[in-house]
Backbone bond lengths (Angstrom), bond angles and torsions (degrees), N, CA, C in turn:
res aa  C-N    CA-C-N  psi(-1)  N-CA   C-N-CA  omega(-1)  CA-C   N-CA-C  phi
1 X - - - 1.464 - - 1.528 109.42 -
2 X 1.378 109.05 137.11 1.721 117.87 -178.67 1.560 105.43 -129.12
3 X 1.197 99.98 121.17 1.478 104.15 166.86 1.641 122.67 -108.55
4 X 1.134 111.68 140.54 1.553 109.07 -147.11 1.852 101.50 -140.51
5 X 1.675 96.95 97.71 1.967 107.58 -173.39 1.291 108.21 -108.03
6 X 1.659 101.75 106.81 1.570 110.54 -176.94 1.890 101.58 -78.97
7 X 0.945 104.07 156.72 1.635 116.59 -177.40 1.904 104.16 -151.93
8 X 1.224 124.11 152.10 1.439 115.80 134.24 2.373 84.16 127.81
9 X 1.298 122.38 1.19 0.961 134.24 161.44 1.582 116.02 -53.09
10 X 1.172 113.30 138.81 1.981 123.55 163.70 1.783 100.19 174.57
11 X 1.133 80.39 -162.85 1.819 108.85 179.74 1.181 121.20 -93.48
12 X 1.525 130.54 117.01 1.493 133.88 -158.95 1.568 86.17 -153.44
13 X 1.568 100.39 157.50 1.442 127.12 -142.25 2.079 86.19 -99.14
14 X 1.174 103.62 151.02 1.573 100.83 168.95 1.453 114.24 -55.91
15 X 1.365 138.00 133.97 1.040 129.16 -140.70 1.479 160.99 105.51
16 X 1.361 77.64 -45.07 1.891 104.85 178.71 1.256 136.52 -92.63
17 X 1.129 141.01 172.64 1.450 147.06 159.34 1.481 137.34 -48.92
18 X 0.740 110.73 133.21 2.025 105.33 151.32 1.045 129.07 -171.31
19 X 1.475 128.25 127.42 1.604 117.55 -170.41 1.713 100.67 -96.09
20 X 1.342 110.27 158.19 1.226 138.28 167.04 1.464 124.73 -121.89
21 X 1.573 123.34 115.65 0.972 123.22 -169.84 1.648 87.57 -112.68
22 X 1.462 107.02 173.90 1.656 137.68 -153.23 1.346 100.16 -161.31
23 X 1.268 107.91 95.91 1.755 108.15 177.32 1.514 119.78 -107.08
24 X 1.264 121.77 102.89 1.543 128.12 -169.38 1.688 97.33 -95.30
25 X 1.538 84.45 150.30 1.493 114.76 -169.63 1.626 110.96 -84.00
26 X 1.427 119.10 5.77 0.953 139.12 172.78 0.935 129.46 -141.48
27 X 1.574 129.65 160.30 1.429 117.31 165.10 1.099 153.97 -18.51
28 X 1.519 160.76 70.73 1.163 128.27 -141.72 1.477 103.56 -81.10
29 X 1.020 107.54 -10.91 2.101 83.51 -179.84 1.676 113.41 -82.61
30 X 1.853 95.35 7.80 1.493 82.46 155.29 1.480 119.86 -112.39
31 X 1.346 117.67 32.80 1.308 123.00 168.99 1.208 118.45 -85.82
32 X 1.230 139.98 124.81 1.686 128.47 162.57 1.569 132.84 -53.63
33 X 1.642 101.65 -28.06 1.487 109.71 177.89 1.662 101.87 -141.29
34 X 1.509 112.92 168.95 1.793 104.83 160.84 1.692 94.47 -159.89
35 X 1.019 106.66 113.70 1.663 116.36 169.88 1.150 135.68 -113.52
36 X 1.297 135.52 -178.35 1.030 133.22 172.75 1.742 121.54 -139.58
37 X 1.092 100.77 138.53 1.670 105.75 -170.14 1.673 101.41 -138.64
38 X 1.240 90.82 133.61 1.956 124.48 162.71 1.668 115.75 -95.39
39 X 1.114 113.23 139.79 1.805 126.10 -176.38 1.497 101.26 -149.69
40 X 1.606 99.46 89.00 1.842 93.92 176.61 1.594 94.60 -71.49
41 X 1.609 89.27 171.72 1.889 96.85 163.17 1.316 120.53 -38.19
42 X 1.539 125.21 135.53 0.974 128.59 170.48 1.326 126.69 62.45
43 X 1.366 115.51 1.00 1.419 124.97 -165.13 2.201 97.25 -108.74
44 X 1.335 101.28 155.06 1.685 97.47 161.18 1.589 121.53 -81.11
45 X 1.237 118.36 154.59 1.413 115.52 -177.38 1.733 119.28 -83.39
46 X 1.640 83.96 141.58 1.401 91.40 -161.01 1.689 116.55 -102.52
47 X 1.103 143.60 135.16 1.326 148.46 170.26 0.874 106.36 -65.03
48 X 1.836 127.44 121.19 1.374 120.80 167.68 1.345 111.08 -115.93
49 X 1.622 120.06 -29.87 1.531 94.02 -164.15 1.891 81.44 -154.91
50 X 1.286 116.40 148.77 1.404 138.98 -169.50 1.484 100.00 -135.49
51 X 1.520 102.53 141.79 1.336 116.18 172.97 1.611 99.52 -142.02
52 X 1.669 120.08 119.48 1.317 95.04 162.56 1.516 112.15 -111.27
53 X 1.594 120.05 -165.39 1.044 126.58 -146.63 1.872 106.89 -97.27
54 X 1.408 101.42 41.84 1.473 125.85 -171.66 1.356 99.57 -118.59
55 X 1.735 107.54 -33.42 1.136 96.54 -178.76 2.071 92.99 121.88
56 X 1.372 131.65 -61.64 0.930 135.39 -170.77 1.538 117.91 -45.59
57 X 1.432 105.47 162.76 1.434 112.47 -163.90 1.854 111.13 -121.01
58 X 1.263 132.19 131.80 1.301 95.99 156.11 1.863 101.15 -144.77
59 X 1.139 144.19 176.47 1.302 144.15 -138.47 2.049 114.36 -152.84
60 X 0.824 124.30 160.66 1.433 132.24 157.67 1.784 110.91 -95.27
61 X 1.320 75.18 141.41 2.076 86.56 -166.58 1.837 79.29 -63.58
62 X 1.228 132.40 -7.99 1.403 102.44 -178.90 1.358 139.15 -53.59
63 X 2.066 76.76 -44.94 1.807 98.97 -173.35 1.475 101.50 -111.66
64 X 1.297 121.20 4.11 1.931 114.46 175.97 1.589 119.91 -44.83
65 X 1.047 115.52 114.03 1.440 120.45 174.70 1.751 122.29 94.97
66 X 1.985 82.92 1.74 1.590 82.81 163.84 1.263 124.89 -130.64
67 X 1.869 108.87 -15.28 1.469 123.72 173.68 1.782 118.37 -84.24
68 X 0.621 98.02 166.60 1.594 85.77 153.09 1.710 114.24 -174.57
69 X 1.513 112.26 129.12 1.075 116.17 -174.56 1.787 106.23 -68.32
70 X 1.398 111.38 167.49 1.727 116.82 155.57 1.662 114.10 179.04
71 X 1.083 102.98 -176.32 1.800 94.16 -159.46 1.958 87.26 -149.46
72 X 1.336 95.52 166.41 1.401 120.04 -168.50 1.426 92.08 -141.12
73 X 1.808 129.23 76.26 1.237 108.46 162.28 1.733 131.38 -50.97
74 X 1.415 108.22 -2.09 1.805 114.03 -178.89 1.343 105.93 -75.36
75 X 1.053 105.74 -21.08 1.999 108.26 -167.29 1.424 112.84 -137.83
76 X 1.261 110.55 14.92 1.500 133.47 176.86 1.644 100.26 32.71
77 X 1.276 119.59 58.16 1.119 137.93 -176.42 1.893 108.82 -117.46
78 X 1.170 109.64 130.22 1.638 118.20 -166.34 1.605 79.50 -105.39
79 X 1.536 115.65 161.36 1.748 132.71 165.07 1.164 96.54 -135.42
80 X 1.885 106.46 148.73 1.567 102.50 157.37 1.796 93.75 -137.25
81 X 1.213 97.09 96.18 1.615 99.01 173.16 1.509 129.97 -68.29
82 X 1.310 112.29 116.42 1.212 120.41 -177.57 1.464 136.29 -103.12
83 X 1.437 111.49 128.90 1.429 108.45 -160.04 1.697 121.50 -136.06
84 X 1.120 107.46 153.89 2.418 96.03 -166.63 1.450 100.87 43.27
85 X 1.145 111.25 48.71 1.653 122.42 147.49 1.381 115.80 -34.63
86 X 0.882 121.30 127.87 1.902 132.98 -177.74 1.736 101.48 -132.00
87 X 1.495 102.20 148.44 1.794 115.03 -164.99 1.374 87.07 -68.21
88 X 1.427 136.08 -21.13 1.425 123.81 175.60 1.480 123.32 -51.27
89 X 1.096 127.34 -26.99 1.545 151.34 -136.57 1.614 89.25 -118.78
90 X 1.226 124.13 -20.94 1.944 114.40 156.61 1.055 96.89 -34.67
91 X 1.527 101.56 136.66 1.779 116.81 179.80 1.372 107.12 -168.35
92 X 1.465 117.60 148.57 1.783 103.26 140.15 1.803 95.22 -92.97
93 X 1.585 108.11 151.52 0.965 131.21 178.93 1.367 128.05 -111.06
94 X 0.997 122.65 123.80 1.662 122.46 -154.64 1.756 99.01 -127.35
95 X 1.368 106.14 143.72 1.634 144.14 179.23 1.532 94.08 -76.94
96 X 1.369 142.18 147.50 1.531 143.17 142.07 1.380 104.96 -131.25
97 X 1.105 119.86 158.04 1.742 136.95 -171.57 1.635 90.78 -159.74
98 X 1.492 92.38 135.96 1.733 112.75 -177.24 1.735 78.97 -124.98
99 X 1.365 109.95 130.26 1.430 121.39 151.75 1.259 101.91 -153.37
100 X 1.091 101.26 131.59 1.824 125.13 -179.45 1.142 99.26 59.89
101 X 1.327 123.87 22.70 1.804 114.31 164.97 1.461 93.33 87.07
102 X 1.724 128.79 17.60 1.315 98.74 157.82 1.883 111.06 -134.18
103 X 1.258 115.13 130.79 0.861 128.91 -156.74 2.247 122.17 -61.26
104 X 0.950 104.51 150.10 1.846 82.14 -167.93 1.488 86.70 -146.62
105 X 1.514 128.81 128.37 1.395 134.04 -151.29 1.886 95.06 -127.87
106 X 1.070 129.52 114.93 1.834 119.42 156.29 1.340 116.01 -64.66
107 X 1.420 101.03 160.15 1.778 107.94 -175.88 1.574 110.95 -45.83
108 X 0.840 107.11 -20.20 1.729 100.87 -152.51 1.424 139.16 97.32
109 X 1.596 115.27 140.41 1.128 119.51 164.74 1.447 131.83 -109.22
110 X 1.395 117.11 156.91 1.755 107.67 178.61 1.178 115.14 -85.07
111 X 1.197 133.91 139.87 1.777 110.98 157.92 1.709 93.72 -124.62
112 X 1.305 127.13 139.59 1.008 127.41 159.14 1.598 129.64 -131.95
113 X 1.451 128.64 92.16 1.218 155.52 -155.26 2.133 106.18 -86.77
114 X 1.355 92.12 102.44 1.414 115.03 -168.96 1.786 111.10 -85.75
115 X 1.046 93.43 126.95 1.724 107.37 -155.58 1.981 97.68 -67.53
């Protein structure tokens, strides 16, 4: 069992920043994968950025060159730093953890990016 508490969500100006942390109740170097996914209104949820437990990175041409995933194995804490925020990028934002091939999602966070 993985429990997975997103934090680090609010309201930021078009333009701007915000980090998101993902705090698992376990190890992450015993996770196989740790990602992150956005679901604006009405829309399906989208995969943006993967980290597995190798260390490697890979991204959606959405957010390439402006997100960036990273991890703190000390505090088994995942980041997805965000940067030139655009009102597109309104989302709730969701935590994923693959261990043993089964997937474990946190409530979610808001971000909402003001034009």
């Amino acid at each position: 069992q993985v429990q997975l508490v997103e934090s680090g969500g609010g309201l930021v100006q078009a333009g701007g920043s915000l980090r998101l942390s993902c705090a698992a109740s376990v190890s992450i170097l015993s996770i196989d994968f740790m990602r992150w996914y956005r679901q604006p209104p009405g829309n399906e949820r989208e995969l943006l950025a993967a980290r597995t437990s190798m260390g490697s990175s890979a991204y959606a041409d959405s957010v390439k060159g402006r997100f960036t995933i990273s991890r703190d194995n000390a505090t088994n804490t995942v980041y997805l730093q965000m940067n030139s925020l655009k009102p597109e990028d309104s989302a709730v934002y969701y935590c994923n953890a693959i261990k043993r091939r089964y997937p474990y999602w946190g409530q979610g966070t808001q971000v909402t990016v003001s034009s």
